[in-house]
C-alpha positions as CSV (number, residue, x, y, z in Angstrom):
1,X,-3.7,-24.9,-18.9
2,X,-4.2,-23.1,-15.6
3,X,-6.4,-20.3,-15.6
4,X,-4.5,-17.7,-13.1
5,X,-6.3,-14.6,-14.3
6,X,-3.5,-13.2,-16.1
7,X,-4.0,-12.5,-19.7
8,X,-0.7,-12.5,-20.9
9,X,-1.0,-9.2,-22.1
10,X,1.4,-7.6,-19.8
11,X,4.6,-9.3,-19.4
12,X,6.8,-8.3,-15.9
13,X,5.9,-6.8,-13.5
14,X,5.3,-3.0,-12.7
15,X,6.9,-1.2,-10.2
16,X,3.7,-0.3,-8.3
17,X,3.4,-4.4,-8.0
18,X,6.7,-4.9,-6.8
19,X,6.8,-2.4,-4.4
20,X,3.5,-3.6,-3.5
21,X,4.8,-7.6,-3.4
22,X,8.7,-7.8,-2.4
23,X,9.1,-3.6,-1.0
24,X,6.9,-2.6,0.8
25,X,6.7,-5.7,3.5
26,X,10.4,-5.7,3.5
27,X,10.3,-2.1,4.5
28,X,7.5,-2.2,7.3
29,X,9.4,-5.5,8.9
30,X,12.5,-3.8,9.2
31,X,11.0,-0.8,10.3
32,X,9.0,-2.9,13.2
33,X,12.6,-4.4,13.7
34,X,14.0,-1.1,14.5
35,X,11.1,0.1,16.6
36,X,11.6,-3.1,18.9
37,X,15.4,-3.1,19.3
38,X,15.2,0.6,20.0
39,X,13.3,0.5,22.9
40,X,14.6,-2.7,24.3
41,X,18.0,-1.2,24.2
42,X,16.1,2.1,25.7
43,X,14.5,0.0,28.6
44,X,17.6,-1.7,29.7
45,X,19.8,1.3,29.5
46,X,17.8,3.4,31.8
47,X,19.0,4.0,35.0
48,X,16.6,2.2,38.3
49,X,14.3,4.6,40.3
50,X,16.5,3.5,43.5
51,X,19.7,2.3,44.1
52,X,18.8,-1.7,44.4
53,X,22.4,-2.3,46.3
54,X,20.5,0.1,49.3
55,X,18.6,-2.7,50.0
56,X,19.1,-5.9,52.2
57,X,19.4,-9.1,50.7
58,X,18.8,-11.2,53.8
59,X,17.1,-9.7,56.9
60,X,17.6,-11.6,60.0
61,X,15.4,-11.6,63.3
62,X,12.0,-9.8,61.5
């Protein structure tokens, strides 16, 4: 037999370990998630400091 440090005594898990195992990862990911999409979608909906169609594209004769 394997020894995996668990007695047997308890069977299942409690909720402090599950929150602890499958929750509360789940939760800072998606929170992380949120985070990142919300201020890429913030950066690319801003408006530009200047009007980029003011500008020249080609300059001839400088």
């Amino acid at each position: 037999m394997s020894s995996t440090g668990n007695t047997g005594a308890t069977s299942g898990m409690t909720f402090l370990g599950v929150f602890t195992t499958f929750l509360a990862p789940a939760l800072v990911g998606a929170l992380l998630a949120a985070l990142g999409l919300f201020g890429l979608v913030y950066s690319q909906t801003q408006t530009p400091d200047k009007n980029p169609a003011s500008q020249q594209i080609l300059v001839y004769g400088d």
